[in-house]
N, C-alpha and C positions, 0 to 999 in steps of 0.2 A: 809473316814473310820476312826477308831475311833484310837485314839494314845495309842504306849505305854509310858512310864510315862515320864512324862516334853518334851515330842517332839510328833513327827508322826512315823506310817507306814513308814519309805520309801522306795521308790520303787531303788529295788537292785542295778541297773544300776548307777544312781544319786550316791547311798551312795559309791558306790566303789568305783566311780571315785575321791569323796575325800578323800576316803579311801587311796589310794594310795599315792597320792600329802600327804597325813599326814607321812604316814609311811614312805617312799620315802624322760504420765501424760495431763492429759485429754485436748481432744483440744474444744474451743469453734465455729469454725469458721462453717462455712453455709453449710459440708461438708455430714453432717445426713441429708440435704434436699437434695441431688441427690441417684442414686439406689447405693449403697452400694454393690450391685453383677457386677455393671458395672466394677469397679475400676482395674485399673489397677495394679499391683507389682512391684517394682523398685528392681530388686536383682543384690545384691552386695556382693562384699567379708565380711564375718563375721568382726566384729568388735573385741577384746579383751572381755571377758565376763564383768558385772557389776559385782560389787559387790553384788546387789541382786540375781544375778541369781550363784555364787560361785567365782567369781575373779579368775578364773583361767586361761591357757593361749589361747591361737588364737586355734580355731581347726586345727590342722593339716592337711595337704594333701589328698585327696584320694588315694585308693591302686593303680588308676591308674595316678596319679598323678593330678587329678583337685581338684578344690578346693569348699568349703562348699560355698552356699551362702546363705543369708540373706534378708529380704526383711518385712516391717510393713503393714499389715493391718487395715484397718478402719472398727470400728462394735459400736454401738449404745451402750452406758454406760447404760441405762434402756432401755431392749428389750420390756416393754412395751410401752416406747414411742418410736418407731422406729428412728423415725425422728428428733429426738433431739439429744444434744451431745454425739460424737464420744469418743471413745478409742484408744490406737493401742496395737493391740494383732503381735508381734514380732515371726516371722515365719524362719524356715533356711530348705533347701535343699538340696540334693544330684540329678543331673539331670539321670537319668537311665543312664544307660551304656551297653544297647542294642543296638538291632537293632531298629531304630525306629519305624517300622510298628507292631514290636513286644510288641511293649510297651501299658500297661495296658492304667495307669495313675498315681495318685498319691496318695501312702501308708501314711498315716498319721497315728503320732505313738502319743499317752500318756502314761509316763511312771510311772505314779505312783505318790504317795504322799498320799493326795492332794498336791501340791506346788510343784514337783520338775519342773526344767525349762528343756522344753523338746530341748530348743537352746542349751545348755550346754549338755546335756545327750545324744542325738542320735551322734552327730557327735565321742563321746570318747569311742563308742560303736558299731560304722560305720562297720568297717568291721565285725561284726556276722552277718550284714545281707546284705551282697552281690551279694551273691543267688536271694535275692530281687530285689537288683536294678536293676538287669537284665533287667526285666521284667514294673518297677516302681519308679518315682521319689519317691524318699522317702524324705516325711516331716515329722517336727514334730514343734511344737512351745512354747510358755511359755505361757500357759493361763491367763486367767486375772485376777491380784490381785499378778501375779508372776513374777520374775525376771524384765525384761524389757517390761512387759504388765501392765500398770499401778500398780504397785506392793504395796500391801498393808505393813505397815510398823507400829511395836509397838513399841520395846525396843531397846534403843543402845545396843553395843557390851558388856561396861561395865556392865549394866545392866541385859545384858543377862547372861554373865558370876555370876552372882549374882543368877541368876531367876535358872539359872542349878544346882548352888550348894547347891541349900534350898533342904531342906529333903520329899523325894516326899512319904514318908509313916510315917507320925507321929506315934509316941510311945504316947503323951500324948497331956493337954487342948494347951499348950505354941505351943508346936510344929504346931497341927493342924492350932490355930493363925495365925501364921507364912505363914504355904503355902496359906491359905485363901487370907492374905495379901496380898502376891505376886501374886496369880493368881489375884485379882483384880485390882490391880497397871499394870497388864502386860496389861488384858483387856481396861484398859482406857484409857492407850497409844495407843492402836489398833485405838481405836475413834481417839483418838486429831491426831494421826501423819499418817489416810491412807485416807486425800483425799476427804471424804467421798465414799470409794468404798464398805465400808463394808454390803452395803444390794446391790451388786451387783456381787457378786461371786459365786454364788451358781453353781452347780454343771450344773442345766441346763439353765444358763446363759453360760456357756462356752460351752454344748452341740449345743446352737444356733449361739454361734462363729463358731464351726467346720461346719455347715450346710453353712454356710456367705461362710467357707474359700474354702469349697467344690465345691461351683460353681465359686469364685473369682479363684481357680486354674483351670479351667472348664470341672471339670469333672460330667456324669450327676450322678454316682453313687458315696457313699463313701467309699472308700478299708480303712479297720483300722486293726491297732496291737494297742489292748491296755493290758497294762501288770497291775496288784495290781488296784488302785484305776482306774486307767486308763478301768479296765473294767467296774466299776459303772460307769462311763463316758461313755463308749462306749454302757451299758443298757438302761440309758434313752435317748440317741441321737437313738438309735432303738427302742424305745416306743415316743419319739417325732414323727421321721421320719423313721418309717416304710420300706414303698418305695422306701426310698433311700439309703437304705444301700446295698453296694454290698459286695464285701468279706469279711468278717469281723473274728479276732481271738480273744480268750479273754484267757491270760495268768494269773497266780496267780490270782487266780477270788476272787472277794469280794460277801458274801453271801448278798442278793438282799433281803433279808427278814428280818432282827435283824435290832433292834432299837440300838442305840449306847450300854445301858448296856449289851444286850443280844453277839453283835460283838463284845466288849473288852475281854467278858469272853471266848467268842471262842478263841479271840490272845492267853489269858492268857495260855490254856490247848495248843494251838498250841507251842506258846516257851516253854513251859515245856516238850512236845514229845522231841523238839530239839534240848532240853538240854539234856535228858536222849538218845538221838540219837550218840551226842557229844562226850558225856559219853562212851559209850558201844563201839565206835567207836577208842577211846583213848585208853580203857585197851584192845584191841585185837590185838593193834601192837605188832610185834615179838619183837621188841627193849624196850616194857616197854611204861607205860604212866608216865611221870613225875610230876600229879598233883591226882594221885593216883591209889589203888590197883585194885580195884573193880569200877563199874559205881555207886555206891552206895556211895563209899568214895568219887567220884571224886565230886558227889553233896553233899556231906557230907561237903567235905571240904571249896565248896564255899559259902555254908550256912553260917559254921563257919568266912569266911572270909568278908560278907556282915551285920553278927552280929559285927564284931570287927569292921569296920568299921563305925556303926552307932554311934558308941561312942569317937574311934579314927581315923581319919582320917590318911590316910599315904601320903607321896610325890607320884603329879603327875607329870603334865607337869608345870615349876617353871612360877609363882606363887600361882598356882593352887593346893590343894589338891585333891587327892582323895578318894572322900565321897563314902558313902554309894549308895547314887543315883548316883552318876557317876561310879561306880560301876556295877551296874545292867545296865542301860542304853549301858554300854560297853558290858558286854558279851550280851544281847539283839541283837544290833549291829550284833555282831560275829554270832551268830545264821542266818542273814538272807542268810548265804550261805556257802556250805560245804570250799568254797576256802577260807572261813575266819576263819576256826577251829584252825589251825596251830598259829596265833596271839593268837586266846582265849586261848589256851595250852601256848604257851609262856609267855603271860601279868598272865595271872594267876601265873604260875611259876614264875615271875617277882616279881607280888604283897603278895608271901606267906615268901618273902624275904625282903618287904619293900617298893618296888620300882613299882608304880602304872603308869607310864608313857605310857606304851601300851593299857592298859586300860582306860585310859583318852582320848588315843589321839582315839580308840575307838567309844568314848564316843561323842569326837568333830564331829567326823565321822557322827555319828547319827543327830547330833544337828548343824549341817552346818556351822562348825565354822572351820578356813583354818586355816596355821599355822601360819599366820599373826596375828592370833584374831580377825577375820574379820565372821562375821557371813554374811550370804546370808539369803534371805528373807522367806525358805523355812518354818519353824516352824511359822509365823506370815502370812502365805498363808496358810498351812495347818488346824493351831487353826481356821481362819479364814472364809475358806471354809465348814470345818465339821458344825462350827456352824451357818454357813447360811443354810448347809443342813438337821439340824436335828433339830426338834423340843424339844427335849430331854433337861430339865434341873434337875438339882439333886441338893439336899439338903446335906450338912457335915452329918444329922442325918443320911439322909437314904442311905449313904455309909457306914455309920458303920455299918447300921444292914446289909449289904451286906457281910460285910467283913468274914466273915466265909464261903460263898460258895465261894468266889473269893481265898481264904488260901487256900479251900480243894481242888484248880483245881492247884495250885502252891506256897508250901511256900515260893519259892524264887521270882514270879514275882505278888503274887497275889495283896499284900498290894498295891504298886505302881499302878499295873493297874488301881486296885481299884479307888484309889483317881486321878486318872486323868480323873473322871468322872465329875471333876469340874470345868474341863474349860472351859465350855461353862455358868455355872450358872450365871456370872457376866453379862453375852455379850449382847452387848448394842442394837443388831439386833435379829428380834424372826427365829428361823427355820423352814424348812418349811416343814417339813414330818418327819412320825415317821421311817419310810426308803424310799429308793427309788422305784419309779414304773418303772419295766423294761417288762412290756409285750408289745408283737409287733408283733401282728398277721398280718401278711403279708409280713414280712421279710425275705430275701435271707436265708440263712442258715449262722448261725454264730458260729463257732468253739470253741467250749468252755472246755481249758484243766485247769486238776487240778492236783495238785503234794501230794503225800500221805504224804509227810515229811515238808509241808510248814508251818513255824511256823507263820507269820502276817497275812496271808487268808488262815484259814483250809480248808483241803480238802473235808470237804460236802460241802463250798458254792459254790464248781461246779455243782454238784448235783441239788441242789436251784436254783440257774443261769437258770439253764436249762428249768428249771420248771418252773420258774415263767417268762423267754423270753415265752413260750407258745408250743403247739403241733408244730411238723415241723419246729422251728427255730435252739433251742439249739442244737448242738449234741456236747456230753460229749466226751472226749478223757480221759484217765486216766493216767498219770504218775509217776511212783513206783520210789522215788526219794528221796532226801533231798532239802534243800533250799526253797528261796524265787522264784516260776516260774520253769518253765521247758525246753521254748525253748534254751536259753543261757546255759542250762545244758551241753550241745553238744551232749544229748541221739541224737542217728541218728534216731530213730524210730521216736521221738516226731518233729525231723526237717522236716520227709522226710513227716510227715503229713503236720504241717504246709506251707511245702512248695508248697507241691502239689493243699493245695489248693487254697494258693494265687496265685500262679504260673498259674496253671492248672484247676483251678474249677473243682479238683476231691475234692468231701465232703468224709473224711474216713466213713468206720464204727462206728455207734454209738454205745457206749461203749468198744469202743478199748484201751488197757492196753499196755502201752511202761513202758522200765524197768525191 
């Protein structure tokens, strides 16, 4: 799905988790000539995470005390030549904790992005879904071109910290120069330093991984949670394979129909709702909001504070300032969920004082950078992935003559959105659809909720979703909400569906409104 400015989408779970901690390769050997579904899994205790996948620590325990395991995969680096060199796609599980007669099979999650590593993310987020494992080993993995799945790789850390601080909405010729520059310099390090993976990531490249991993766990049906991007994943793996999909959910749904410009400008009106959400939310505390009177000053004021910034930079996190674009990217951030308003009201109070530090680290939050200075591989999987998935390239000119409808959907995100329609123009692999195709006539029923308040996948692409999986697949659930997603909301009405029907293969009512 398409980024907002100098990063990605990502998917809520991933960014929390370093959210927190903030605040707080290809084998040759003869292995693609045997069946690839024969293969066995070696799992074992999780390892410490890479650096690719976020450096952070060993997953923790289970609530019942066992522990995460881990286990790689073998799947064919060009699924058009089956039989030729292997990959290893890095897999982790949770073994159910039923009774075993009771047990489905196995829940395979994606949680968004493109890029976040689903080895890192399910286990820091384990226990929200317990309920599950009842009934389901619950997987999840790091697709390929991510984390510890041959992981595509462009810009060091230095360089990264460079590539975030450049101005992602030029004022003039020098400026615009500049980001050109850098998006190109960042795309040609993609080429030299990933492997050659880069025309093999695409989105249904990793949908014929999940089919690989579906029968290598042996199950005949595939159960998914896919959350944000993770549901464009889980569309075309039900327009590949049909048939084989069995329970399926689709959280923070990505609209199945918009070309890259057409989805930015939905993100764009989508963070602007939840900003003005933000907003309205802050001045109706009985204690006072302390970055202003009205929902009107409170946008007022960060206008003012994202103008001042483009010219003066304040202290972030040392030796870092905080720009203009680090800036926006931070409250962005904060937006993808009501538990992160509290920061955006503080950092802002922070930064009307001087001191941009929460904002920045924010900011890192977005852009997968630990408090080491250690980036993870997630923004160089994500640019990477969109632009093997969309054919979409843009011109500097015909973003400007954009720039006025992208202003009128948000003064404060539009400019940025805008110009991060160019990071695919340089990219050295062509893409492959103007969206994706997610029709799948024959398909079990796949549950597809949308959240009215979600700023990165507005709430019609459930609607679309629906439509375009076909008659008798989609059914819509609707959730009257804020954030990025709805089940981790803890609405119980949105859980008691989703649970029922992974649980129970009761399909709710379509068009049923939780909230």
């Amino acid at each position: 799905m398409p980024n907002p400015p100098r990063t990605r989408a990502a998917a809520l779970t991933a960014s929390a988790l370093l959210l927190s901690s903030l605040l707080a390769g290809c084998s040759d050997d003869d292995s693609g000539e045997k069946d690839l579904t024969a293969q066995e899994l070696s799992w074992k205790d999780c390892p410490a995470p890479s650096q690719a996948q976020g450096g952070q620590g060993s997953p923790s325990p289970l609530p019942d005390g066992g522990t995460w395991q881990c286990a790689t995969m073998k799947a064919p680096r060009d699924w058009d030549e089956p039989k030729g060199d292997t990959i290893d796609i890095e897999l982790i599980r949770a073994k159910a904790s039923g009774d075993e007669n009771q047990r489905i099979g196995s829940l395979i999650f994606n949680f968004g992005g493109p890029g976040g590593s689903g080895v890192t993310t399910l286990p820091s987020f384990g226990d929200k879904y317990e309920t599950l494992r009842t009934r389901y080993d619950l997987v999840s993995f790091d697709p390929r071109g991510v984390g510890r799945s041959e992981p595509v790789r462009c810009e060091n850390d230095q360089q990264l910290d460079a590539y975030f601080q450049q101005d992602s909405s030029p004022d003039d010729a020098a400026e615009r120069a500049e980001l050109l520059d850098g998006t190109k310099e960042f795309n040609k390090a993609c080429e030299k330093n990933s492997n050659g993976m880069l025309p093999y990531v695409a989105t249904t490249d990793a949908a014929r991984d999940m089919d690989l991993m579906r029968q290598v766990l042996g199950d005949d049906k595939l159960h998914y949670f896919g959350i944000s991007y993770g549901t464009e994943l889980g569309g075309v793996y039900a327009h590949l394979f049909p048939k084989s999909v069995g329970r399926a959910v689709f959280d923070a749904v990505v609209d199945p129909t918009q070309n890259t410009e057409g989805a930015t400008l939905g993100q764009v009106k989508g963070f602007q709702l939840a900003l003005g959400n933000f907003a309205a939310d802050c001045t109706s505390k009985a204690g006072g909001c302390p970055i202003g009177d009205t929902p009107e000053d409170v946008k007022d004021r960060i206008a003012k504070l994202l103008e001042d910034l483009d010219s003066k930079p304040i202290e972030g996190v040392f030796p870092r300032q905080l720009t203009q674009s680090a800036a926006t990217s931070g409250i962005a951030q904060a937006l993808y969920s009501q538990d992160f308003w509290p920061y955006l009201t503080q950092g802002l109070e922070q930064a009307y004082g001087g001191d941009g530090s929460i904002l920045m680290l924010l900011s890192d939050s977005l852009n997968g950078r630990n408090k080491n200075g250690e980036y993870s591989n997630i923004t160089a999987a994500n640019i990477s992935i969109n632009c093997a998935d969309s054919k979409s390239r843009y011109t500097p000119e015909y973003v400007e003559q954009q720039l006025p409808e992208f202003r009128s959907a948000s003064s404060l995100f539009g400019d940025s959105f805008a110009w991060s329609l160019l990071n695919c123009t340089d990219w050295p692999v062509a893409g492959a659809a103007d969206h994706p195709d997610v029709s799948a006539p024959g398909s079990a029923p796949i549950l597809v909720v949308g959240n009215t308040g979600d700023p990165a996948t507005p709430y019609e692409g459930a609607r679309r979703m629906v439509e375009a999986l076909g008659k008798g697949v989609g059914v819509e659930l609707t959730y009257r909400g804020q954030g990025h997603g709805a089940y981790n909301s803890k609405d119980r009405c949105v859980q008691a569906a989703v649970n029922g029907y992974l649980l129970d293969g009761k399909v709710p009512a379509a068009g049923t409104v939780c909230g």
